[in-house]
C-alpha beads as a LAMMPS data file, in Angstrom:
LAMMPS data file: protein, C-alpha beads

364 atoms
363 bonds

1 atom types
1 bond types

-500.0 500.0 xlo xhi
-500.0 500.0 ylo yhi
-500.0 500.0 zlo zhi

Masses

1 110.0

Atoms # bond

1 1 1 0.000 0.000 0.000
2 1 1 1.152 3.274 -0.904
3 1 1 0.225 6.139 2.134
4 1 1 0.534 9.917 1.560
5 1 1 0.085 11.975 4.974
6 1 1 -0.347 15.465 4.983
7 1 1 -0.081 17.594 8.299
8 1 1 1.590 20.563 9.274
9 1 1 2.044 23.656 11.233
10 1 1 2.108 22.846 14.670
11 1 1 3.714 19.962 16.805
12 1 1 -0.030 18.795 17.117
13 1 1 -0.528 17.977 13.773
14 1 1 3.035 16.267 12.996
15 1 1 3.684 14.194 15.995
16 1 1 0.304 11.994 15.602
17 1 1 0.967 11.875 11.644
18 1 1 4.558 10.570 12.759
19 1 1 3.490 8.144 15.386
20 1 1 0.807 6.745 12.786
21 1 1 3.546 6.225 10.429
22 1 1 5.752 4.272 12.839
23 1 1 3.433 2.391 13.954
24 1 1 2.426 0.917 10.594
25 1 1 5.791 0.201 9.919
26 1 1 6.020 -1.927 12.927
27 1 1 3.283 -4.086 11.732
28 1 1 3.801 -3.463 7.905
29 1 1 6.979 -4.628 5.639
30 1 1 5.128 -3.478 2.177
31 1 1 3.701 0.392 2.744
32 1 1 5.697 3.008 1.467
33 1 1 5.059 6.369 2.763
34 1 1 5.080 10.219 1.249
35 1 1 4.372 13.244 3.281
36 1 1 3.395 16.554 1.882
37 1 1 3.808 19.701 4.302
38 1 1 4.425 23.173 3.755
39 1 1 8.563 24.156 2.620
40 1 1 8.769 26.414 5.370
41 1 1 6.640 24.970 8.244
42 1 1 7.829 22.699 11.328
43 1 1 7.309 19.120 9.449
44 1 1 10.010 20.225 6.371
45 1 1 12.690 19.892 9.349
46 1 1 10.945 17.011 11.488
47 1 1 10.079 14.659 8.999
48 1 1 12.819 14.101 6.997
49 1 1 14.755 13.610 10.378
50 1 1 12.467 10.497 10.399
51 1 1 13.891 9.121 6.998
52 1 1 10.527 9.797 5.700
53 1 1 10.376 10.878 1.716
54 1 1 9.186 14.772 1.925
55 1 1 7.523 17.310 -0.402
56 1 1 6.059 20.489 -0.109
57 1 1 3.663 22.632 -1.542
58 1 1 3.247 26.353 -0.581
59 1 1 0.334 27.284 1.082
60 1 1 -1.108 29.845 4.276
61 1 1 -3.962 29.629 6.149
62 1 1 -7.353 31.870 5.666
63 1 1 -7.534 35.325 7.747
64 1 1 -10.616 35.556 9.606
65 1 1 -11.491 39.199 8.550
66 1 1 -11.940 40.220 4.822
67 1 1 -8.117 40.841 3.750
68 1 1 -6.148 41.101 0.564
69 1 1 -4.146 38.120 1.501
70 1 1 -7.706 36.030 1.232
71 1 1 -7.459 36.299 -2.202
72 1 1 -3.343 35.194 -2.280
73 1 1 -4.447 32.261 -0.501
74 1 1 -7.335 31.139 -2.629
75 1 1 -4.509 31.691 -5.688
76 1 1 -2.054 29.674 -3.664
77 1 1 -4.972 26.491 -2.709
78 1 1 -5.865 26.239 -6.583
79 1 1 -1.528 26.364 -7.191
80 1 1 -1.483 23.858 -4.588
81 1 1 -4.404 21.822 -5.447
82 1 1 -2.827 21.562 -9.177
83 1 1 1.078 20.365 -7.369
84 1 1 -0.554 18.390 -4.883
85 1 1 -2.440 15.831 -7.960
86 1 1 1.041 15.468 -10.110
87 1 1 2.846 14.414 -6.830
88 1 1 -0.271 12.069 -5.997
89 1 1 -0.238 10.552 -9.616
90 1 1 3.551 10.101 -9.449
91 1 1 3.631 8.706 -5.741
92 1 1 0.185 6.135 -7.195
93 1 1 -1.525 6.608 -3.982
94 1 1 -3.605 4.243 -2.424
95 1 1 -5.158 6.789 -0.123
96 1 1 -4.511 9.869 1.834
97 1 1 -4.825 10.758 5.438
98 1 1 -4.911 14.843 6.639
99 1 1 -3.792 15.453 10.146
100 1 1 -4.778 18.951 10.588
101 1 1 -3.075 22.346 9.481
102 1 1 -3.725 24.478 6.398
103 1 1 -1.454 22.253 3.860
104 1 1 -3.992 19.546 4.421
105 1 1 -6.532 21.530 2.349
106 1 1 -5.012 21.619 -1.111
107 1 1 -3.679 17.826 -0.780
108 1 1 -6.463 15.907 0.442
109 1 1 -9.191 18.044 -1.691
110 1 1 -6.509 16.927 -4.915
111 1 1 -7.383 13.443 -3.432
112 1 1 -10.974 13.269 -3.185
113 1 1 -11.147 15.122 -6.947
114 1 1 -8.506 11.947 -8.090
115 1 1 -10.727 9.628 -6.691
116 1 1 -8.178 8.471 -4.033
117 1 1 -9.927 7.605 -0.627
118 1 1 -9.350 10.198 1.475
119 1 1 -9.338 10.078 5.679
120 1 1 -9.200 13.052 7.720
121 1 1 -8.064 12.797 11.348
122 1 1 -9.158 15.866 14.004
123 1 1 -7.448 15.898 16.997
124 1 1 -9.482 18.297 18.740
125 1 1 -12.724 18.608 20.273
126 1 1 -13.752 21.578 18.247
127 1 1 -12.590 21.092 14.693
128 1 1 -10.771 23.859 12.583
129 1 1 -11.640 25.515 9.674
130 1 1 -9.537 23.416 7.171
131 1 1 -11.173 19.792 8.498
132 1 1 -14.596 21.036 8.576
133 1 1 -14.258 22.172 4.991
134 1 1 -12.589 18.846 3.831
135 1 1 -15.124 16.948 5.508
136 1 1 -17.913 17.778 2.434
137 1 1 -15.024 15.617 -0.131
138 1 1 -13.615 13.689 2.151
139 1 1 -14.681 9.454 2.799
140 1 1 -13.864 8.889 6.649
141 1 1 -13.756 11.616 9.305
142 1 1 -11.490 10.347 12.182
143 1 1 -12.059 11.992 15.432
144 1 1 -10.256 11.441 19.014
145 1 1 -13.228 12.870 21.047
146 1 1 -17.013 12.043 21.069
147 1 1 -17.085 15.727 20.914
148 1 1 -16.301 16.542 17.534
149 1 1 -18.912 14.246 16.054
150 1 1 -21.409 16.891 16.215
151 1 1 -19.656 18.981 13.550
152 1 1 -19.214 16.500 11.183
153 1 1 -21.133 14.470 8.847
154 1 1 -22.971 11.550 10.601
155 1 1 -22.469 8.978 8.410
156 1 1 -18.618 9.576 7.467
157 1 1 -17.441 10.231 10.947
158 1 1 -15.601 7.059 12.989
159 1 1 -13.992 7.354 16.721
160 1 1 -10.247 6.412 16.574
161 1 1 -8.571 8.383 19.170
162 1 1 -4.763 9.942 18.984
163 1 1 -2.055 7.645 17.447
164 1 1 0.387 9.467 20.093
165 1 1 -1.524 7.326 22.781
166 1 1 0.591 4.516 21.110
167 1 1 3.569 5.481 22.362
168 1 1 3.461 6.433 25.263
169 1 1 2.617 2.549 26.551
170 1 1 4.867 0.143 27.455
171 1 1 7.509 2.410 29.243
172 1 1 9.711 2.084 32.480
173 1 1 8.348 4.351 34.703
174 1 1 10.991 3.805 37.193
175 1 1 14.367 4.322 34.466
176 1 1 12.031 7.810 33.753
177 1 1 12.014 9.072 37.355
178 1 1 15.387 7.706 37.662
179 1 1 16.693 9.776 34.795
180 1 1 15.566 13.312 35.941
181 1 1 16.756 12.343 39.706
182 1 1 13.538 11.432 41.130
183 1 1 12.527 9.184 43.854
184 1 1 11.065 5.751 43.042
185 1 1 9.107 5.293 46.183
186 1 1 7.309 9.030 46.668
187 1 1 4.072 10.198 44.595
188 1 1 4.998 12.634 41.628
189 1 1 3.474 15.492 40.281
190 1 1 4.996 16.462 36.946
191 1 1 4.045 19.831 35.807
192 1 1 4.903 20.891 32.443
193 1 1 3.328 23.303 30.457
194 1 1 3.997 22.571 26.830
195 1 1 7.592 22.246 24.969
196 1 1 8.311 26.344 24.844
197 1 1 6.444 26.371 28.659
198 1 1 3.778 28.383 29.899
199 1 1 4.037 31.942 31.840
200 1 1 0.744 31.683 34.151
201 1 1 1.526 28.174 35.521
202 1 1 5.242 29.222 36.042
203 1 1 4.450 31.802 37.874
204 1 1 1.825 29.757 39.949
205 1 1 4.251 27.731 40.678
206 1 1 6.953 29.814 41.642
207 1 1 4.754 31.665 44.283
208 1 1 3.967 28.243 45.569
209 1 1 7.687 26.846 45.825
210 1 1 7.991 27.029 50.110
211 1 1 4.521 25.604 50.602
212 1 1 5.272 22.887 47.774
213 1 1 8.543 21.538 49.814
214 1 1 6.802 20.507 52.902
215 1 1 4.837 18.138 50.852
216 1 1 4.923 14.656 51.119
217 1 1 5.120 14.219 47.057
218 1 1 8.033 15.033 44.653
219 1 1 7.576 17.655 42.444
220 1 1 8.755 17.561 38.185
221 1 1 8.164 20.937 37.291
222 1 1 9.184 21.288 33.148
223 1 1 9.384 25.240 32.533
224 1 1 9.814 24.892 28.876
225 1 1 13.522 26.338 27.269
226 1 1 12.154 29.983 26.946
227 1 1 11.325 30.257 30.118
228 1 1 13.654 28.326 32.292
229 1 1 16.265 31.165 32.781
230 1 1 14.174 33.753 34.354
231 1 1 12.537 31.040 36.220
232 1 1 16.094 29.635 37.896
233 1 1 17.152 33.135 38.582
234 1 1 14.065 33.589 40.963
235 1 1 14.318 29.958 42.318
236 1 1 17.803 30.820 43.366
237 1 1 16.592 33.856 45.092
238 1 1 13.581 31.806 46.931
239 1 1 15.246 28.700 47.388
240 1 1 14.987 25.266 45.634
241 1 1 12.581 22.707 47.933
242 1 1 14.516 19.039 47.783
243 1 1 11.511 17.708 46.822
244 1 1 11.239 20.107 43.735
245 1 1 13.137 18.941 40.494
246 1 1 13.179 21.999 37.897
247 1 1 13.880 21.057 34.225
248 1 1 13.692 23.619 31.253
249 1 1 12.399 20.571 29.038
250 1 1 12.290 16.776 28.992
251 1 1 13.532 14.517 26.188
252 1 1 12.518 11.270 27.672
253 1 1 8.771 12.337 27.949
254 1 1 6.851 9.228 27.670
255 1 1 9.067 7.300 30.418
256 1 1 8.764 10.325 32.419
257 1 1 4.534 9.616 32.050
258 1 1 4.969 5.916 32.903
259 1 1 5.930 6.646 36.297
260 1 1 3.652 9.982 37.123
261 1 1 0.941 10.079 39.608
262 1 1 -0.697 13.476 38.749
263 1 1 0.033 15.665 35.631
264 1 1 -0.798 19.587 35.618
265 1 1 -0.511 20.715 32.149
266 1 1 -2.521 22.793 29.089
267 1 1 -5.118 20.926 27.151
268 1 1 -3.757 20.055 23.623
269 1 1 -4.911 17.102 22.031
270 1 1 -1.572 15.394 21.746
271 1 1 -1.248 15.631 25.680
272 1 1 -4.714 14.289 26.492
273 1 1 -4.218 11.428 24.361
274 1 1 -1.425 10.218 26.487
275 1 1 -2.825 11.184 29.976
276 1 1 -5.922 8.836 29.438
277 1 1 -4.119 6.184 27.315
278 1 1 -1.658 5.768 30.604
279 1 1 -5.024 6.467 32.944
280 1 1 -2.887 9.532 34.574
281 1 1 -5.242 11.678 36.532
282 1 1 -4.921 15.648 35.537
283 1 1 -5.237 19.180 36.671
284 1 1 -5.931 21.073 32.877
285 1 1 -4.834 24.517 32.837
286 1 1 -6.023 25.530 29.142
287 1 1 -4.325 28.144 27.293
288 1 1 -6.917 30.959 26.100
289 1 1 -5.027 31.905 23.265
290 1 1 -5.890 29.491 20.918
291 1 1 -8.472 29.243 17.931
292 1 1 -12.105 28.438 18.835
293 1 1 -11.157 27.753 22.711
294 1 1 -10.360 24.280 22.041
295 1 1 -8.314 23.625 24.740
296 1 1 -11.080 24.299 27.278
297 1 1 -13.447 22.134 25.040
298 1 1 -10.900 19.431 25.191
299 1 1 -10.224 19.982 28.652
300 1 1 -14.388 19.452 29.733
301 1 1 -14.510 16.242 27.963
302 1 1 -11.750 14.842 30.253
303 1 1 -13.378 16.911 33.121
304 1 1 -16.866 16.303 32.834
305 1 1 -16.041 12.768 32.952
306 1 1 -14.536 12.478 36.320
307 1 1 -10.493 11.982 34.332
308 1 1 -9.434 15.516 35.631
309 1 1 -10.054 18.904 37.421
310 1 1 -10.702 22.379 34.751
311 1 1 -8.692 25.203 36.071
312 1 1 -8.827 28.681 33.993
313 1 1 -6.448 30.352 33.801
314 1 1 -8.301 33.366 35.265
315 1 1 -8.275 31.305 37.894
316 1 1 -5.481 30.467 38.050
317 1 1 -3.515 31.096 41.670
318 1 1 -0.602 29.503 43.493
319 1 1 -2.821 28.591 46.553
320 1 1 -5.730 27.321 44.045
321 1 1 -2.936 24.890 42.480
322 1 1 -1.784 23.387 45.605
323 1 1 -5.795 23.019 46.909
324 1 1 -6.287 20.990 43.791
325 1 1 -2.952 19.324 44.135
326 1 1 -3.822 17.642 47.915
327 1 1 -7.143 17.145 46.961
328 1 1 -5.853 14.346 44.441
329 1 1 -2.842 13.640 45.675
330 1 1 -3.792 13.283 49.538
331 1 1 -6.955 11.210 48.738
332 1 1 -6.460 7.332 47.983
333 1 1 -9.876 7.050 46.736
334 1 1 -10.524 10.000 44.291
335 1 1 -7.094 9.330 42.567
336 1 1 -7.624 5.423 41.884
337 1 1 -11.474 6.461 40.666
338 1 1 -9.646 9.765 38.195
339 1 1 -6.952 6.976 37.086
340 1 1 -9.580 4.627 36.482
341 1 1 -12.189 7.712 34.310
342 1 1 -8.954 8.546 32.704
343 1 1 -8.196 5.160 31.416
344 1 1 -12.276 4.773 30.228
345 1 1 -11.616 7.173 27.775
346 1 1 -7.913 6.473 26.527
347 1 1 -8.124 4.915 23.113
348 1 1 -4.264 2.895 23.199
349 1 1 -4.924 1.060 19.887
350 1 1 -5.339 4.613 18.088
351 1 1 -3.124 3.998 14.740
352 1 1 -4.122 0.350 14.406
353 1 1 -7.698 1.772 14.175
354 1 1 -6.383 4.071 11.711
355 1 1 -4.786 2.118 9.430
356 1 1 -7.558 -0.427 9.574
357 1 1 -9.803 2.405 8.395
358 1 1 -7.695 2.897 5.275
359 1 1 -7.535 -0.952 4.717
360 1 1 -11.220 -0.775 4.169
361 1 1 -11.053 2.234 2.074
362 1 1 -8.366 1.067 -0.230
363 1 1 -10.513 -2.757 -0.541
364 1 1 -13.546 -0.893 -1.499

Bonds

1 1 1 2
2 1 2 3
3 1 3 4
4 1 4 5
5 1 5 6
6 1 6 7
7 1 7 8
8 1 8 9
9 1 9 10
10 1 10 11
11 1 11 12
12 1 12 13
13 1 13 14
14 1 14 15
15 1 15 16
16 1 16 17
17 1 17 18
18 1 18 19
19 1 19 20
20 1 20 21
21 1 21 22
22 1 22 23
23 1 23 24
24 1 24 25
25 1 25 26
26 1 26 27
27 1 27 28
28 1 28 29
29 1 29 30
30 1 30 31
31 1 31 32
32 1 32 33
33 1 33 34
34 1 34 35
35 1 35 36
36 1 36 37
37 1 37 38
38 1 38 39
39 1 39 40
40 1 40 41
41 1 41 42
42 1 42 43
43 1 43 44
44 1 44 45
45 1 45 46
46 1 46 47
47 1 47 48
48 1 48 49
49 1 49 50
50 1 50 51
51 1 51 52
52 1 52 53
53 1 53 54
54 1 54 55
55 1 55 56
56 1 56 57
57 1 57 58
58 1 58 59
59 1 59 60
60 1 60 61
61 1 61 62
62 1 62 63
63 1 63 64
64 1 64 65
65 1 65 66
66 1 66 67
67 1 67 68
68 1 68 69
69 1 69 70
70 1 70 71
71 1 71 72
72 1 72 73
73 1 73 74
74 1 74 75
75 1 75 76
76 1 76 77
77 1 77 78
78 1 78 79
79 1 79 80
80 1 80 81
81 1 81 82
82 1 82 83
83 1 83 84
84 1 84 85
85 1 85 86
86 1 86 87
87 1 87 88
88 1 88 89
89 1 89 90
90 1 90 91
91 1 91 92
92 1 92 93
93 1 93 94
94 1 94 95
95 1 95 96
96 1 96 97
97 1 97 98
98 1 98 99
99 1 99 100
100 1 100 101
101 1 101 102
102 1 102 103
103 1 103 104
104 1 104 105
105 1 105 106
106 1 106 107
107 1 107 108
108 1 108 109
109 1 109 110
110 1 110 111
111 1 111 112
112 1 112 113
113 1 113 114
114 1 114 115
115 1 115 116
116 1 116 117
117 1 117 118
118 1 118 119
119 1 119 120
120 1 120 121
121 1 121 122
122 1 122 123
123 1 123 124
124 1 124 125
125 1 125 126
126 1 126 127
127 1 127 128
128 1 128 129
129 1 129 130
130 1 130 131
131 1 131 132
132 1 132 133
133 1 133 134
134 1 134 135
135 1 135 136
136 1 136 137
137 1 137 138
138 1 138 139
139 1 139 140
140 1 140 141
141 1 141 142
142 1 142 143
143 1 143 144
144 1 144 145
145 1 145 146
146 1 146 147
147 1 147 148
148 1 148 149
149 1 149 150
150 1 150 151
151 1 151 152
152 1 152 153
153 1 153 154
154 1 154 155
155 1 155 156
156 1 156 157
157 1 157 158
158 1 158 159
159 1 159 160
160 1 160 161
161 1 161 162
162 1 162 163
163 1 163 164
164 1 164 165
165 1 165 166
166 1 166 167
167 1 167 168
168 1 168 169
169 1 169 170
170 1 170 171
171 1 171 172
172 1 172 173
173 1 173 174
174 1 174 175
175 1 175 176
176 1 176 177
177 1 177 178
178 1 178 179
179 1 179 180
180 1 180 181
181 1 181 182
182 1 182 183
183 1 183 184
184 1 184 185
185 1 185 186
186 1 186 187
187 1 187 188
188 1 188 189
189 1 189 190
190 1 190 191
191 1 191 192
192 1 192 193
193 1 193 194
194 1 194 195
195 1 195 196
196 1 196 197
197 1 197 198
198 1 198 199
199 1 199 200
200 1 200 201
201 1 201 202
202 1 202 203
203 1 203 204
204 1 204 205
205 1 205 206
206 1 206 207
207 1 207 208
208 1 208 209
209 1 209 210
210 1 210 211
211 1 211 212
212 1 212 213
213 1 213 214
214 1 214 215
215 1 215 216
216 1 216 217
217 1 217 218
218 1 218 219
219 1 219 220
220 1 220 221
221 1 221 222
222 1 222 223
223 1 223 224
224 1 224 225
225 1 225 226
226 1 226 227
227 1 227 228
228 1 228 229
229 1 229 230
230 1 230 231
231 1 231 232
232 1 232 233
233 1 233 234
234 1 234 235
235 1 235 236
236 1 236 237
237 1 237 238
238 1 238 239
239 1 239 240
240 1 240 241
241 1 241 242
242 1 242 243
243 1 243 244
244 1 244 245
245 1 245 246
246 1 246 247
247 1 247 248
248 1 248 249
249 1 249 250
250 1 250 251
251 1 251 252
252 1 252 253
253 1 253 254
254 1 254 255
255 1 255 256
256 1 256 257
257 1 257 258
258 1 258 259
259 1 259 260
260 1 260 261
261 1 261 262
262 1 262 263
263 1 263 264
264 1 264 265
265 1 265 266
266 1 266 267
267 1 267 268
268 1 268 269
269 1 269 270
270 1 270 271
271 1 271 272
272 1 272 273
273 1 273 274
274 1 274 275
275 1 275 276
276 1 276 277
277 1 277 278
278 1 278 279
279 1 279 280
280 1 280 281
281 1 281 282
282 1 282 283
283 1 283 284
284 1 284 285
285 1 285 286
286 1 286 287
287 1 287 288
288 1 288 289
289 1 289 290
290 1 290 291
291 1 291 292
292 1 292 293
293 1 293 294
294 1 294 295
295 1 295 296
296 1 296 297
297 1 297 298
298 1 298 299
299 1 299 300
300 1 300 301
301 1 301 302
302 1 302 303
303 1 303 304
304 1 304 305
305 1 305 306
306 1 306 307
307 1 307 308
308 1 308 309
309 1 309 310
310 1 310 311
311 1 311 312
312 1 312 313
313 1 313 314
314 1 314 315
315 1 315 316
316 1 316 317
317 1 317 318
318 1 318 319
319 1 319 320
320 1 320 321
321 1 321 322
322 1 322 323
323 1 323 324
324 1 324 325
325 1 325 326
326 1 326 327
327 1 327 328
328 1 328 329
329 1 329 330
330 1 330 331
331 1 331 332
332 1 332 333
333 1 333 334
334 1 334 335
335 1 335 336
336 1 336 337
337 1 337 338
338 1 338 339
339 1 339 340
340 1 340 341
341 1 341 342
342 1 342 343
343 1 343 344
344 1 344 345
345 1 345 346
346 1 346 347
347 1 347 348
348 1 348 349
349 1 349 350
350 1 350 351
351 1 351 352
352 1 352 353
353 1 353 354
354 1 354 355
355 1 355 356
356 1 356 357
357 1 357 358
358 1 358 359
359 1 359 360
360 1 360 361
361 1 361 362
362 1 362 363
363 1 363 364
């Protein structure tokens, strides 16, 4: 079978395309693999790292107020649409998955006009602009949250879940405490707030450093790169707890997981999937600066379920943090029924389902 993924933009659309991928090649000798993305976007320099065969196309997203540049873009989609079905004719596709981000819209629309079955996978719990107009050409709609179903149509749309849920299983929890300089035998928080970090929850955190070392859990707390200078310069002034382990980011991620008791983070898709696919309860701090307020949406449907606690961050405060950190942490029983809510909606087997989908599609 012959695969073209599309997917760029952000981290969130590349790292489940790239976890699909692997995961078929696990299983699969005889696929060969293209990805289109965008020549300047994150996935030109990530994928090819991979040893996956690259192209691009040039393409920008649409602005949400009448602009000039709405008409360079509907120029650029046709452009694309027109590079996107000689690359899909030389490749001979079998069929063609989209995992989010404006390049997706010229190359899987090229698709659905070829006649090559055509998937679409949404991460999100509120859908973007690009998906929900591919949806109208498209033959499956894969979604990760019962959520999105509404905005798509009925009869196309199938639950798969993440593929990043894959890989988080199967790790060593203890090597991943072990390699940051944790304890084995004390509860862990691990709070992280995304790979470039996230101000609010720093400075949460920070405020909350003297309280947080008479605690009788160990503390991960991930500042992200951008951040982590500013945020050691005021440790050193406050003083570091010996319970506290500050990191500006952490390469071993998914061992790290493994062997976590509570997670505070943001709400992106990517990070959901592996919370419930390892049944790790949550504290969800959503970031408000993001399209549609997904990350709050994605946040209730963990939430609402009993898998973690919503905090705004308008609401945000050192003390609130540590309330909702004993509350978890300090009761036996709510923890073991969040692990077990979180685990009820983790979907593990996310790219088998995937690629089983475009089994069917390409046997049709």
């Amino acid at each position: 079978m012959k695969i073209v993924v599309s997917g760029g933009g952000t981290g969130g659309h590349i790292y489940p395309a790239l976890a699909l991928i692997r995961e078929i090649q696990k299983e699969e000798k005889n696929v060969e693999f293209l990805y289109i993305g965008t020549e300047k976007g994150l996935e030109s320099t990530i994928v090819p790292r991979e040893n996956i065969p690259f192209q691009s196309i040039h393409i920008t997203g649409f602005r949400r107020k009448l602009s000039f540049e709405n008409i360079k873009t509907v120029l650029r989609f046709l452009k694309g649409v027109r590079e996107s079905k000689r690359m899909l004719k030389e490749f001979k596709a079998d069929v063609v998955i989209g995992t989010g981000g404006y390049v997706c819209g010229p190359v899987v629309y090229a698709a659905a006009k070829l006649g090559i079955p055509t998937i679409i996978h949404e991460q999100n719990s509120v859908p973007g602009l690009t998906n929900k107009f591919l949806s109208k050409y498209v033959d499956r709609v894969a979604v990760c949250f019962e959520e999105a179903k509404q905005y798509f149509p009925k009869e196309k749309v199938v639950l798969t879940g993440n593929p990043r849920a894959s890989e988080v299983l199967g790790k060593d929890g203890i090597r991943g405490r072990l390699s940051v300089g944790l304890k084995t035998n004390v509860p862990l928080v691990l709070i992280v707030g995304g790979s470039r970090g996230a101000k609010p929850i720093n400075e949460a955190v920070l405020k909350s450093l003297t309280e947080l070392g008479e605690k009788p859990y160990q503390i991960l707390y991930v500042t992200g790169e951008v951040h982590y200078e500013e945020v050691k310069k005021e440790v050193d002034l406050i003083g570091s707890p010996n319970n506290v382990i500050i990191k500006p980011f952490v390469h071993n991620m998914p061992e790290v997981l493994a062997g976590t008791d509570l997670t505070v983070a943001r709400s992106g898709a990517t990070t959901l999937a592996e919370l419930t696919s390892l049944g790790i309860p949550s504290i969800l701090i959503p970031s408000p600066y993001v399209t549609n307020n997904h990350q709050e949406k994605n946040a209730r449907a963990l939430s609402d379920h009993g898998a973690a606690v919503l905090l705004l961050e308008q609401e945000l405060t050192s003390k609130k943090l540590v309330e909702c950190m004993d509350h978890i942490l300090m009761d036996d029983k709510k923890i073991m029924e969040m692990k077990k809510s979180a685990k009820k909606l983790g979907i593990p087997d996310a790219a088998k389902r995937l690629y089983k989908l475009m089994e069917e599609l390409v046997k049709k």
